[in-house]
C-alpha positions in Angstrom: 135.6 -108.9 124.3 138.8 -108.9 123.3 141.8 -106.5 124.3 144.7 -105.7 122.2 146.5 -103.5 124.7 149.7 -101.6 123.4 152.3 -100.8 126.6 154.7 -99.1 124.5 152.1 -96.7 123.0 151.8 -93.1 124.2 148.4 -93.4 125.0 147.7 -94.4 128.5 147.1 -98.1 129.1 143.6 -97.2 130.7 142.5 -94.9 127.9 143.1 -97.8 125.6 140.7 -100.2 127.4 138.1 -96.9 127.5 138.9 -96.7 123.9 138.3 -100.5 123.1 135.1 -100.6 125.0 133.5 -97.8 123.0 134.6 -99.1 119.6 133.2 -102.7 121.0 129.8 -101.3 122.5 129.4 -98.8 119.6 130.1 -101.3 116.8 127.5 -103.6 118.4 129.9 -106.3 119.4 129.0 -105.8 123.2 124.8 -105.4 123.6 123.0 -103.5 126.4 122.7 -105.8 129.5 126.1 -107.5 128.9 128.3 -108.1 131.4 132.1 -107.2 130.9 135.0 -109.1 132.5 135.5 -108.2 136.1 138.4 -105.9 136.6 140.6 -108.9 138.2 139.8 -110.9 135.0 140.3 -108.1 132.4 143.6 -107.2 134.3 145.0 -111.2 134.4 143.4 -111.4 130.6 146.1 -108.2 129.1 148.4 -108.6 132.3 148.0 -104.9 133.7 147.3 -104.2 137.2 143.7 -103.8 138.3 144.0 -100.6 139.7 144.5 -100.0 135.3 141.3 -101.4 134.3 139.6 -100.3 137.6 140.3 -96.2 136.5 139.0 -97.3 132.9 135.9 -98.6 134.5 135.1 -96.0 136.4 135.7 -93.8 133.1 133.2 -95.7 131.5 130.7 -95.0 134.7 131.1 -91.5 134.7 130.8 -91.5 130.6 127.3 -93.7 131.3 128.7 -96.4 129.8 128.7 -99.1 132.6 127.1 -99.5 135.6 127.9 -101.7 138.7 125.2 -104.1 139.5 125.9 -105.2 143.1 126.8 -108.8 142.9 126.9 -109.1 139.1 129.7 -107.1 138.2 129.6 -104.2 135.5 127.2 -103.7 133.2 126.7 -102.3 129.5 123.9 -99.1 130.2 121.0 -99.5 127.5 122.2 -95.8 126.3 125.8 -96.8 125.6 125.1 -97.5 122.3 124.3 -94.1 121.4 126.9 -92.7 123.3 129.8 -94.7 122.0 128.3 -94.2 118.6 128.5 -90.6 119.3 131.9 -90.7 121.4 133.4 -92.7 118.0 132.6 -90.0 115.6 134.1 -87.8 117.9 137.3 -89.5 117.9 137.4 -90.2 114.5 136.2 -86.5 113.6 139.5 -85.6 115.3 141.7 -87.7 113.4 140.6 -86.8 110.2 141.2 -82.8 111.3 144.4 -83.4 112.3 145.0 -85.3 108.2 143.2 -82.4 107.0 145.4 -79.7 108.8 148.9 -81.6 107.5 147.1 -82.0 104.0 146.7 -78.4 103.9 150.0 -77.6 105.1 151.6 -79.7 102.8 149.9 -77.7 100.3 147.4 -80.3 98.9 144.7 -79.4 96.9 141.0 -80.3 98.1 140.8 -82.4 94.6 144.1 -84.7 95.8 143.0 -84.7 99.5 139.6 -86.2 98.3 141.5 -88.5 95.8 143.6 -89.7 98.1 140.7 -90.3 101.1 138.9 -92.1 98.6 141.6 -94.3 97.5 142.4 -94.9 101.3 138.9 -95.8 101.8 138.6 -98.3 99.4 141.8 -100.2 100.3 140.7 -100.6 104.3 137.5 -101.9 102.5 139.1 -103.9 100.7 138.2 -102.9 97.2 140.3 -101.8 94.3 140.1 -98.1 93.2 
């Protein structure tokens, strides 16, 4: 796993290691059974203090993402797949609301908002339109 944490960013340090873990578990980069980095390790790793990473952990508990394993350290639930999957729609759901909302208050018709989604799509895909 790796972090890429942004400390000037508005979001809250912990919510972007919650965030990260979803997209990693939910892309299939992280499998059910795996053990993520102990919170010392993760907080030495993006230099945050532990009490940052421990409040994201314990996120990811409550969420049934983790679980401790006495002795082991956290570990990825077998349902976290689903539930990140889920969790990432969500998130993304959201974003594209708030595009729709500003596309329709800038007075876009649904024909350009489509034209310009697809055009968007294609070039974080890496294809020509």
């Amino acid at each position: 796993m790796i972090f890429e944490i942004q400390p000037k960013s508005d979001i809250p340090i912990f919510e972007q290691i919650v965030s990260q873990v979803i997209y990693d578990i939910a892309s299939g980069g992280v499998d059910p059974g795996s053990l993520i980095p102990s919170v010392r390790d993760l907080a030495q790793q993006i230099t945050v203090h532990p009490n940052t990473v421990a409040k994201a952990y314990q996120e990811l508990e409550k969420q049934g993402v983790l679980e401790a394993k006495r002795g082991r350290g956290m570990e990825v639930t077998p349902d976290a797949p689903k539930i990140c999957r889920q969790q990432r729609q969500e998130i993304i759901r959201g974003r594209i609301r708030a595009a729709l909302r500003e596309a329709a208050a800038s007075a876009l018709s649904p024909d350009e908002v489509r034209a310009l989604v697809d055009e968007e799509f294609h070039r974080v895909n890496g294809k020509k339109h």
